[in-house]
PAZAPA-4460 file (N, C-alpha, C; in steps of 0.05 Angstrom, whole numbers, plus 32768, in hexadecimal, padded with zeros to 4 digits):
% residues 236
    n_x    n_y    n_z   ca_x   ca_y   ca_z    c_x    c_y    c_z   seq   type   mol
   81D3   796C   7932   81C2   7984   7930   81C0   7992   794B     1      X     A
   81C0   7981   7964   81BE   7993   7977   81D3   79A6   7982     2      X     A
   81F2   7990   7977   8203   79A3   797E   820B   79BD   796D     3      X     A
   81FC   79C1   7953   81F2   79D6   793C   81E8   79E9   7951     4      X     A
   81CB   79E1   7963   81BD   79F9   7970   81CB   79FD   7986     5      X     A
   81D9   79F6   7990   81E5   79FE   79A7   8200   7A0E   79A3     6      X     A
   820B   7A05   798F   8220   7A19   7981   820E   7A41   797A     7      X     A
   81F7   7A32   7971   81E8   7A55   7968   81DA   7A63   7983     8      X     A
   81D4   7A50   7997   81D6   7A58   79AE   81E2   7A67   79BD     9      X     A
   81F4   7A66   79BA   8211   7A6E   79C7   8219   7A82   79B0    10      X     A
   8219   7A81   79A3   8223   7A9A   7989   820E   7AB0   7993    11      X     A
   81ED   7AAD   799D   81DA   7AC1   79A1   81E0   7AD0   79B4    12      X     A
   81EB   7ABA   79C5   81E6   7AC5   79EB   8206   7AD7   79EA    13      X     A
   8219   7AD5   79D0   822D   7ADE   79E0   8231   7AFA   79CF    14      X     A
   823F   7B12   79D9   8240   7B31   79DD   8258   7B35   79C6    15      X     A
   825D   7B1A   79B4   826D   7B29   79A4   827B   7B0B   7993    16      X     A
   8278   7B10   797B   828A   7AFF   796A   829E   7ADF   7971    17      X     A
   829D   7ACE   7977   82AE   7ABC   7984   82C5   7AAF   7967    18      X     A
   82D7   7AA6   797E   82ED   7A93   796C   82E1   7A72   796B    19      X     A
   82ED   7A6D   7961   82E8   7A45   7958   82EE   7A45   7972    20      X     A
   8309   7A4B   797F   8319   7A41   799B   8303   7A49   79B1    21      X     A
   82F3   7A67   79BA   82E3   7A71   79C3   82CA   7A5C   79C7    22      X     A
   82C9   7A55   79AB   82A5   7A4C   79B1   82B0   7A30   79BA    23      X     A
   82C5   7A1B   79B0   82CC   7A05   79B4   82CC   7A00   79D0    24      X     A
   82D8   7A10   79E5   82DD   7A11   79FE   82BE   7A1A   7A0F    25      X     A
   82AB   7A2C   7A02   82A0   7A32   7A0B   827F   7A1E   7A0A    26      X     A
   8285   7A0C   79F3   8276   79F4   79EE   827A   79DC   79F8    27      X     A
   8296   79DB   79FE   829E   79C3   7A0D   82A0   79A9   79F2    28      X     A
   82A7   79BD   79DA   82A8   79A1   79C3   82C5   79A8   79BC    29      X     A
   82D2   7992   79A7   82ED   798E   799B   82E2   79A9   798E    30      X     A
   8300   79B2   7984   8303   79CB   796A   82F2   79C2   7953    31      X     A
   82FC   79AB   794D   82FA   79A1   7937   82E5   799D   7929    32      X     A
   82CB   7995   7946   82B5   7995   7941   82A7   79B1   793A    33      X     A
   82AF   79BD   7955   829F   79D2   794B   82A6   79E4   7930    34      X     A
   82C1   79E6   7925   82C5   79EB   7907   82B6   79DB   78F3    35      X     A
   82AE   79CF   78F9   82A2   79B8   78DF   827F   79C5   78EB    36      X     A
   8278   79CD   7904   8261   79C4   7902   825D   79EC   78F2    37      X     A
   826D   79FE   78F8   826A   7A10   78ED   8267   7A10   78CF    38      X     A
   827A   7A07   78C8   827A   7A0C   78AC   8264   7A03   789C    39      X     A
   825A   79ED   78A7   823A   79EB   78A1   8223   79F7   78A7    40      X     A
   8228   7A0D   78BC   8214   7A26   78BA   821C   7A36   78AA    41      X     A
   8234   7A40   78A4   823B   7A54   7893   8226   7A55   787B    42      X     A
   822F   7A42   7861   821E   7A42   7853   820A   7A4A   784F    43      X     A
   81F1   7A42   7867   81D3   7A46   7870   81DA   7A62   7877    44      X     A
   81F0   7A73   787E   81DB   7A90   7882   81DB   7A91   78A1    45      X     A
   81DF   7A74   78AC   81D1   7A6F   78CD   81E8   7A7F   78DD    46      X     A
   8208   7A80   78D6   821D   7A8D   78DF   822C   7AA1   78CC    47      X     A
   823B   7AB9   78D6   824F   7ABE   78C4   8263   7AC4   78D6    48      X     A
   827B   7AC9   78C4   8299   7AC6   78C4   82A2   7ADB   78BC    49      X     A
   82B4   7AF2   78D1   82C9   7B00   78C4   82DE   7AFF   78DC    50      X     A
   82F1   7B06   78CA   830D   7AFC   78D1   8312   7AE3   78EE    51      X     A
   8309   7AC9   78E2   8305   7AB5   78F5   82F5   7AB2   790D    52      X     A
   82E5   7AD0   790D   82CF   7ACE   7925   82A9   7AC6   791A    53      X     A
   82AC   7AC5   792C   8283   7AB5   7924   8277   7AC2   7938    54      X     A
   8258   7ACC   792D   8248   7ACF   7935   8229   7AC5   7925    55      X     A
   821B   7AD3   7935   81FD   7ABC   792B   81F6   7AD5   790D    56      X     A
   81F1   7AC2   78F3   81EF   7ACA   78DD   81CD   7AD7   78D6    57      X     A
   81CB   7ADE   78BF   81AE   7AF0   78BA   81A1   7AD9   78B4    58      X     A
   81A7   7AC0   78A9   818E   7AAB   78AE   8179   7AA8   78C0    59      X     A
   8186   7AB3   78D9   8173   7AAF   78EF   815B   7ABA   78F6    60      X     A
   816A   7AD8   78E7   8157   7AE7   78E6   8130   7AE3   78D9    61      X     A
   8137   7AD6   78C0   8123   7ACB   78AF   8110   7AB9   78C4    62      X     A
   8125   7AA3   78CE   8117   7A8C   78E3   8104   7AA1   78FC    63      X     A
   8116   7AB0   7907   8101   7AC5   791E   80EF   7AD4   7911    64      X     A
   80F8   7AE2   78FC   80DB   7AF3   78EA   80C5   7ADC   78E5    65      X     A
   80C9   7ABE   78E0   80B2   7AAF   78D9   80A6   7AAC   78EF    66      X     A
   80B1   7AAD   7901   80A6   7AAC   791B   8098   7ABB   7927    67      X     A
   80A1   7AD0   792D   8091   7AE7   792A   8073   7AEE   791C    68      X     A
   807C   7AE8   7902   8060   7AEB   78F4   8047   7ADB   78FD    69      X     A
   8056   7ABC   7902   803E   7AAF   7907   802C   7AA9   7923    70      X     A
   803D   7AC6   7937   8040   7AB9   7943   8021   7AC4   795D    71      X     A
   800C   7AB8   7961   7FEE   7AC4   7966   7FEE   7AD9   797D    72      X     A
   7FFE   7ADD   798F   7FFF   7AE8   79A4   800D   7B06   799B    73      X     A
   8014   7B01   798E   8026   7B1F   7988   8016   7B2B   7975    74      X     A
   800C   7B1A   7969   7FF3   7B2C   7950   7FDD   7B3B   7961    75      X     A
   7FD2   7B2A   797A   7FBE   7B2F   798A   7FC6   7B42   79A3    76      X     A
   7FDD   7B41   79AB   7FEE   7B61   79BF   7FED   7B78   79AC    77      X     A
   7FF9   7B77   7999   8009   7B90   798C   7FEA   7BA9   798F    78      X     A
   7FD1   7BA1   7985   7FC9   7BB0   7989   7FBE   7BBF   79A9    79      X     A
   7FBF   7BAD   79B8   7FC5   7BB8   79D5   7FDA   7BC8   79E4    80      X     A
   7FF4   7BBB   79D3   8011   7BCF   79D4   8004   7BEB   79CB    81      X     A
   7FFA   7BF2   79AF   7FFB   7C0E   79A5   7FE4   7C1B   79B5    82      X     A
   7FD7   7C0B   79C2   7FC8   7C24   79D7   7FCB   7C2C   79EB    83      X     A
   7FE0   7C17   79F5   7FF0   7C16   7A0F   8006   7C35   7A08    84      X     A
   800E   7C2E   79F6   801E   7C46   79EF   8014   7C63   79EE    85      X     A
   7FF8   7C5D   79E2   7FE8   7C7A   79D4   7FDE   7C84   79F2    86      X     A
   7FD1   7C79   7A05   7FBD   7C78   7A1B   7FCD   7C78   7A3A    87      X     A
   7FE7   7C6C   7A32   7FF0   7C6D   7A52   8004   7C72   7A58    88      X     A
   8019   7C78   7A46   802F   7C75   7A4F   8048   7C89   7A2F    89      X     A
   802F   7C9C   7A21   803D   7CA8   7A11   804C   7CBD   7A18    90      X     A
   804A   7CCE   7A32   8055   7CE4   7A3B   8073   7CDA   7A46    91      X     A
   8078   7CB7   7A4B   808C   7CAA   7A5B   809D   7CAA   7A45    92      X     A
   80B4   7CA6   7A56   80D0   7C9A   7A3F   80D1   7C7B   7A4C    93      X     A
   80BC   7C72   7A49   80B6   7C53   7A43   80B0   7C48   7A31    94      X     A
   80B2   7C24   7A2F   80AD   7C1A   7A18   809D   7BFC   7A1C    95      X     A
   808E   7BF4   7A11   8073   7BE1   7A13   807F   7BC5   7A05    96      X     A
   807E   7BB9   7A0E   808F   7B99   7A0C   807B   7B7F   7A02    97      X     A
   8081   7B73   79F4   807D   7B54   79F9   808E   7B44   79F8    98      X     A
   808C   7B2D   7A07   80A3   7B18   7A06   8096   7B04   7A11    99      X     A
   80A5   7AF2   7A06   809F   7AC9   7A06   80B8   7AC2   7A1B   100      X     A
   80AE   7AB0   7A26   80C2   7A98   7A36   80D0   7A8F   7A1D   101      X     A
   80F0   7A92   7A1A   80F6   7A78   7A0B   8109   7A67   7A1D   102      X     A
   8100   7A4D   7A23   8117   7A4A   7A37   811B   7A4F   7A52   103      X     A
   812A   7A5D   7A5F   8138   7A64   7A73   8138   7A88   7A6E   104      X     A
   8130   7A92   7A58   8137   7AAE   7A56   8116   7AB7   7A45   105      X     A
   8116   7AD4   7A45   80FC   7AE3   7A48   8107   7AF2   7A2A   106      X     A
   80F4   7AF1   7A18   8103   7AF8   7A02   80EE   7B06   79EF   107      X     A
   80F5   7B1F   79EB   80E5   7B38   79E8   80DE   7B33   79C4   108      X     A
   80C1   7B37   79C2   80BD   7B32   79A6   80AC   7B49   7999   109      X     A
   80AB   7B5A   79A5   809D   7B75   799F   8096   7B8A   79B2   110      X     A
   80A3   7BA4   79A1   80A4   7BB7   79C0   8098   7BD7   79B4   111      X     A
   8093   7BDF   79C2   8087   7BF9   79B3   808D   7C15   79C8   112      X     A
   8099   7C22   79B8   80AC   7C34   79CA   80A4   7C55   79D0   113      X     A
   809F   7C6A   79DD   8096   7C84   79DA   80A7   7C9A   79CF   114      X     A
   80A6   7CAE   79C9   80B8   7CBF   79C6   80D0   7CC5   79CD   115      X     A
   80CB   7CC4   79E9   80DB   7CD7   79F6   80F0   7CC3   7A0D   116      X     A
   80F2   7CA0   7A00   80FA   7C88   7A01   8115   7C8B   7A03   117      X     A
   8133   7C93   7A0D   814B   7C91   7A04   814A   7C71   79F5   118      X     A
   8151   7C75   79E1   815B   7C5E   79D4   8171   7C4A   79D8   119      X     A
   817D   7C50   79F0   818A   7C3C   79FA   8180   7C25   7A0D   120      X     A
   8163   7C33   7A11   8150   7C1B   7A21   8140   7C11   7A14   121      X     A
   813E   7C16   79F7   812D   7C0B   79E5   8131   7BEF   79E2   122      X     A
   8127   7BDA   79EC   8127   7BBE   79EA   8124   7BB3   79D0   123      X     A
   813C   7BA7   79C9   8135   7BA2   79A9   8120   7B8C   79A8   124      X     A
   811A   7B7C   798E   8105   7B66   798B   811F   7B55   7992   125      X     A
   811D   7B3D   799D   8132   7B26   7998   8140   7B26   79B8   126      X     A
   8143   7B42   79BE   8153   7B4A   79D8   8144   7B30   79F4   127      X     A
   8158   7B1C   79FB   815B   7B0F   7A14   8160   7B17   7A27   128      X     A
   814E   7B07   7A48   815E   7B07   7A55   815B   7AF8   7A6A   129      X     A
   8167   7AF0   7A7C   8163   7AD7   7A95   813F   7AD3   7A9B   130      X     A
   8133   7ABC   7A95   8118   7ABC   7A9F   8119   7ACD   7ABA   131      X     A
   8122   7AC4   7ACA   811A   7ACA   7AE9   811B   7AE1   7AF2   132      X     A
   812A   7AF7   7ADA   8135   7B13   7AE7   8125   7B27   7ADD   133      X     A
   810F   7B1F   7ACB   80FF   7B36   7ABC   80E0   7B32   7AC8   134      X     A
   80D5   7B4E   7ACA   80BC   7B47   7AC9   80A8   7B38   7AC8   135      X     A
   80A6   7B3B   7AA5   80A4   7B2D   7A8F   80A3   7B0C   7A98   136      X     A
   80C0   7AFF   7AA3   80CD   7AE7   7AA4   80B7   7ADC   7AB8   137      X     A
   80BF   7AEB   7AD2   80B0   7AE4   7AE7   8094   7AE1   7AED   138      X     A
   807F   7AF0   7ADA   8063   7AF5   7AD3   8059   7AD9   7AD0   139      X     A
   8075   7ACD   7AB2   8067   7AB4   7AA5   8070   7A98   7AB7   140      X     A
   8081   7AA0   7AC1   8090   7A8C   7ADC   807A   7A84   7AF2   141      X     A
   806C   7A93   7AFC   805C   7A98   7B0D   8045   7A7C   7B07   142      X     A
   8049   7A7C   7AEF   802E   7A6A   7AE3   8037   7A4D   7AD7   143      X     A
   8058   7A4D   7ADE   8055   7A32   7AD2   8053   7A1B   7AEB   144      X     A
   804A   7A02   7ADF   8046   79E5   7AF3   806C   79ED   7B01   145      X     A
   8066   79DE   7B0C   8080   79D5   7B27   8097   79C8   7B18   146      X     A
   8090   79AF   7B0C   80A7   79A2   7AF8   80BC   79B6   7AEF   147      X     A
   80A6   79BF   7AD3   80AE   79E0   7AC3   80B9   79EB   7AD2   148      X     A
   80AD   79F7   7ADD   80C8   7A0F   7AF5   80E4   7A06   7AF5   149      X     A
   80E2   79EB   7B00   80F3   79F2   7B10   810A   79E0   7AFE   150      X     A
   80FA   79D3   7ADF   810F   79D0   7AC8   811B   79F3   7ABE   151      X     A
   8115   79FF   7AC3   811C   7A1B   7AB0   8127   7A28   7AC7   152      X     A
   8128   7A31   7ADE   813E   7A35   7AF0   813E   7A2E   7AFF   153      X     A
   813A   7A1A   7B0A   8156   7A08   7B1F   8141   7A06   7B36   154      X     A
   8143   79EE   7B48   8130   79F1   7B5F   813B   7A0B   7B6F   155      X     A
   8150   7A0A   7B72   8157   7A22   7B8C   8156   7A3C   7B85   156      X     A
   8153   7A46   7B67   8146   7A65   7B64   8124   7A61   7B61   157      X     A
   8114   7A45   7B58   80F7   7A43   7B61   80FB   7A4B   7B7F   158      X     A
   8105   7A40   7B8C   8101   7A46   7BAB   8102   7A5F   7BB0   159      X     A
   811F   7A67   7BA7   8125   7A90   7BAD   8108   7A99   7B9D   160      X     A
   80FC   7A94   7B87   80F0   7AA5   7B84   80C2   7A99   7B86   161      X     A
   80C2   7A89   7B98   80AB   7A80   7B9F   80A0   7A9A   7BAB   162      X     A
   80A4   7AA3   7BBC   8095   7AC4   7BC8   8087   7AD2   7BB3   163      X     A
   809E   7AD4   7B9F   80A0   7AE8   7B89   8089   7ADB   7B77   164      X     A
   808F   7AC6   7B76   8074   7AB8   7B67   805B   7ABC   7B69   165      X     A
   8058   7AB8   7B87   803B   7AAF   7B93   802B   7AD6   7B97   166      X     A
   8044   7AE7   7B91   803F   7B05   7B90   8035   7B09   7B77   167      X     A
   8045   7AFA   7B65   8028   7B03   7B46   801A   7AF6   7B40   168      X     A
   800E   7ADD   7B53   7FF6   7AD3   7B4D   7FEB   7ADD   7B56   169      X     A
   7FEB   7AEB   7B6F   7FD9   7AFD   7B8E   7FCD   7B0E   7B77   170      X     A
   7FE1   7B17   7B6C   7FDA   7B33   7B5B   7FD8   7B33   7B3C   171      X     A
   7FC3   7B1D   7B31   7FB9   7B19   7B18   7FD0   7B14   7B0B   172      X     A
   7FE2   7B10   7B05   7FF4   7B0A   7AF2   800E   7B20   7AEE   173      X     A
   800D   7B2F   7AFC   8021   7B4C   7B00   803C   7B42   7B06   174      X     A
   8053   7B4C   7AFE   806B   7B43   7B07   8078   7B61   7B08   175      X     A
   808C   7B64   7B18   80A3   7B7B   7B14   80B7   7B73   7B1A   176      X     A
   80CA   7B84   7B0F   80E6   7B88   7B0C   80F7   7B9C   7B0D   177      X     A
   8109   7BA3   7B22   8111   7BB6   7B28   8132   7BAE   7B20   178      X     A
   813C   7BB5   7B0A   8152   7BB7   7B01   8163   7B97   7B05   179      X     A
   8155   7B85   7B0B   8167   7B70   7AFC   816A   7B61   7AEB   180      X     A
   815B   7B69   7ADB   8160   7B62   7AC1   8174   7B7C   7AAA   181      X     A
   8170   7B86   7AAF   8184   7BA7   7AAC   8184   7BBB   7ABA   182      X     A
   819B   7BBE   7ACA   81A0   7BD1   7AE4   8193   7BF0   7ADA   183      X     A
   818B   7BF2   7AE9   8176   7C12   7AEB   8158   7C07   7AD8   184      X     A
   8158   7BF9   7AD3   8139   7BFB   7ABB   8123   7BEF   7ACF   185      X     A
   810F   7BF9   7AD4   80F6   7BEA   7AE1   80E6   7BDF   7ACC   186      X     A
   80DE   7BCD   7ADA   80C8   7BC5   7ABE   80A6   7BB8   7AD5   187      X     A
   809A   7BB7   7AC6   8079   7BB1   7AD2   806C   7B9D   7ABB   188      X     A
   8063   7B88   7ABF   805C   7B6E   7AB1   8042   7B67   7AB4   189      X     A
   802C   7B5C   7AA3   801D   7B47   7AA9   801B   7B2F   7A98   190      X     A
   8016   7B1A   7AA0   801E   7B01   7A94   8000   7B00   7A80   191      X     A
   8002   7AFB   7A6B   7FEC   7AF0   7A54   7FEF   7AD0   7A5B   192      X     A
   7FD3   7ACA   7A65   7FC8   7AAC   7A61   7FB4   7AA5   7A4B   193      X     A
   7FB6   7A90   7A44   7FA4   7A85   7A2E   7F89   7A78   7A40   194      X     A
   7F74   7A76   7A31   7F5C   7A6F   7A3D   7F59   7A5B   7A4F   195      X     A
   7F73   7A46   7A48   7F7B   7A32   7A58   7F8A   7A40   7A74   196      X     A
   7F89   7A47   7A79   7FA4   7A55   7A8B   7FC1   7A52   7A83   197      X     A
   7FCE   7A4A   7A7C   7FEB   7A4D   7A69   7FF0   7A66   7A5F   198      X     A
   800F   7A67   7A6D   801B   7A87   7A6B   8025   7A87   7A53   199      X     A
   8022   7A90   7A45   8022   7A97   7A22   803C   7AB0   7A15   200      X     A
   8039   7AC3   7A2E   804B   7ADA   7A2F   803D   7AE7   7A3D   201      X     A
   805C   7B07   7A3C   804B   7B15   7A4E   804F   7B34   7A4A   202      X     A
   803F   7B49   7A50   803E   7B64   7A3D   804B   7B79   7A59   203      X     A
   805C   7B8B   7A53   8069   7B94   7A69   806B   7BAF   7A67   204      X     A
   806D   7BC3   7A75   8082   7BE1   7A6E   8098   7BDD   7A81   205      X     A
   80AF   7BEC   7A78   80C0   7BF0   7A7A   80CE   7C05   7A7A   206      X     A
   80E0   7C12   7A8E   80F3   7C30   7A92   80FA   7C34   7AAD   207      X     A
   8109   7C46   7A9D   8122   7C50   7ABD   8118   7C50   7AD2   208      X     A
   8102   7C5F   7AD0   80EB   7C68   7AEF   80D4   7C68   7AE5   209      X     A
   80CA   7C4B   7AE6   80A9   7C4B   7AE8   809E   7C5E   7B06   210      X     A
   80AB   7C5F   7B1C   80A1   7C6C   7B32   8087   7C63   7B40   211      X     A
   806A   7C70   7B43   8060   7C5E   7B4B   804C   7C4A   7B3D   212      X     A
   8054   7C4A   7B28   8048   7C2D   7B11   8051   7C16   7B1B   213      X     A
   8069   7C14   7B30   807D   7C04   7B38   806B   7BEF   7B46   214      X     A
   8052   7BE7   7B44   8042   7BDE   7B64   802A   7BCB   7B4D   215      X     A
   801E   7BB6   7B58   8010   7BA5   7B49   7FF9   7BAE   7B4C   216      X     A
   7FEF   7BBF   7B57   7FDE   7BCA   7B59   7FD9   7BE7   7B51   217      X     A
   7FE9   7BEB   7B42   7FE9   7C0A   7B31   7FDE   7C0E   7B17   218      X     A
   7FD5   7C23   7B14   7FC6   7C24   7AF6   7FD2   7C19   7AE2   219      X     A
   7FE8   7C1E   7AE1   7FFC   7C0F   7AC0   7FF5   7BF5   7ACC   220      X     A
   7FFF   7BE6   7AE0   7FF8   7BCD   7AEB   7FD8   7BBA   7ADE   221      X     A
   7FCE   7BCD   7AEA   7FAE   7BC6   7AE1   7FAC   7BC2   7AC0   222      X     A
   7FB0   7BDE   7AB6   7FB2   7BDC   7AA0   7FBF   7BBA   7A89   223      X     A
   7FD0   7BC5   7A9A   7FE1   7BA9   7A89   7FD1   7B87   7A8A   224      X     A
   7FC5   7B8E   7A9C   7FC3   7B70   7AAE   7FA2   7B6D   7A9E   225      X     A
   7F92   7B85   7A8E   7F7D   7B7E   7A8E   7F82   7B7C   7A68   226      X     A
   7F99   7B8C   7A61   7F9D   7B84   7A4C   7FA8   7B6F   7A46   227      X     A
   7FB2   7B68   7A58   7FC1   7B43   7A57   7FAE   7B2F   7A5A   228      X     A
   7F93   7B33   7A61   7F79   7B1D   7A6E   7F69   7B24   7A4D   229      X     A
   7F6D   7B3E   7A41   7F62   7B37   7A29   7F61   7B2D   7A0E   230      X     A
   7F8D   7B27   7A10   7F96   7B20   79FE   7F94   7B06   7A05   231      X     A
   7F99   7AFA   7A14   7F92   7AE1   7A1D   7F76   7AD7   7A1E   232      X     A
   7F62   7AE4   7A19   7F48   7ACC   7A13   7F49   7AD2   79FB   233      X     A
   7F5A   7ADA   79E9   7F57   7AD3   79CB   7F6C   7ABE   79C2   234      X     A
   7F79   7AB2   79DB   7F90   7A9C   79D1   7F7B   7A82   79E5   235      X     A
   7F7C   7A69   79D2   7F70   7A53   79DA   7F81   7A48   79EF   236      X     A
***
């Protein structure tokens, strides 16, 4: 079974369709295996198949929608997203984010977008990306024990990024990002804690040129950070 999730792993993370031979080499398993372990997703919906290539199938879809639904933090943002939208940031071609740690990567589960948004920066729901390079990533990074860290990226990017750390604790839970997580996009973060202190997620804007929102101490900044302290005393 694990080598099942790590096969759909790798079908998620990758930019386009793979071969048996592709994922085989790229899994480090026999052909043989990984053909057999496919064809037993097929069935499920979990993969599909055209003309000998694989990618991740609409089953999954169902599994992330259940997720989603149940999932307390996103029930309890969304309505802070639509005022975020209505109140601060409707005149922007920005767009208002949530996203969870999964892993090693920052992974967007609801976003709420303005008008005048090119839609090529519109962050889909589902859309990944490196914990360490987003906002978002770094907000909830900031807050985990030492172990944690430095299981999810590596002691020597904890180290590169300890400054960076100890900058969004200085500053309530704020993180930024200046295009490396996607070249040209800024983004501005604050980390949602639960009453326990545990980083839960974290609510962000995002665009080409935030300008001077760019600073942890800026109104969108504030904003975010006081709507992130209120979604968080309604998570235990």
């Amino acid at each position: 079974m694990t080598r099942a999730f790590d096969l759909l792993n790798l079908l998620r993370d990758s930019t386009a369709p793979m071969s048996v031979q592709e994922i085989a080499r790229s899994a480090g398993l026999d052909r043989t295996v990984v053909h057999r372990l496919l064809r037993s997703l097929l069935p499920q919906g979990m993969v599909v198949e055209e003309r000998g290539l694989f990618g991740v199938g609409p089953a999954s879809i169902l599994l992330a929608n259940r997720y989603l639904d149940d999932l307390l933090v996103r029930r309890l943002a969304l309505p802070y997203m639509v005022e975020l939208q209505a109140n601060d940031i409707a005149d922007q071609p920005w767009t208002a984010n949530l996203s969870v740690a999964v892993g090693d990567v920052s992974a967007v589960i609801e976003r709420i977008w303005t008008p005048s948004t090119p839609l090529d920066l519109v962050l889909s729901v589902g859309d990944t990306f490196p914990i360490d390079s987003t906002a978002t990533g770094r907000s909830i990074l900031a807050y985990y024990e030492p172990d944690r860290l430095v299981d999810t990226v590596g002691a020597e990017r904890a180290a590169e990024l300890a400054d960076t750390f100890a900058s969004v604790r200085a500053a309530g839970g704020v993180g930024l990002s200046r295009g490396e997580a996607v070249p040209g996009v800024e983004a501005v973060a604050a980390v949602i804690l639960s009453r326990r202190q545990a980083p839960v997620a974290a609510i962000s804007v995002s665009g080409v040129d935030l300008g001077d929102q760019m600073d942890s101490v800026s109104p969108l900044a504030q904003t975010l950070r006081r709507a992130a302290a209120s979604i968080g005393q309604m998570i235990a």
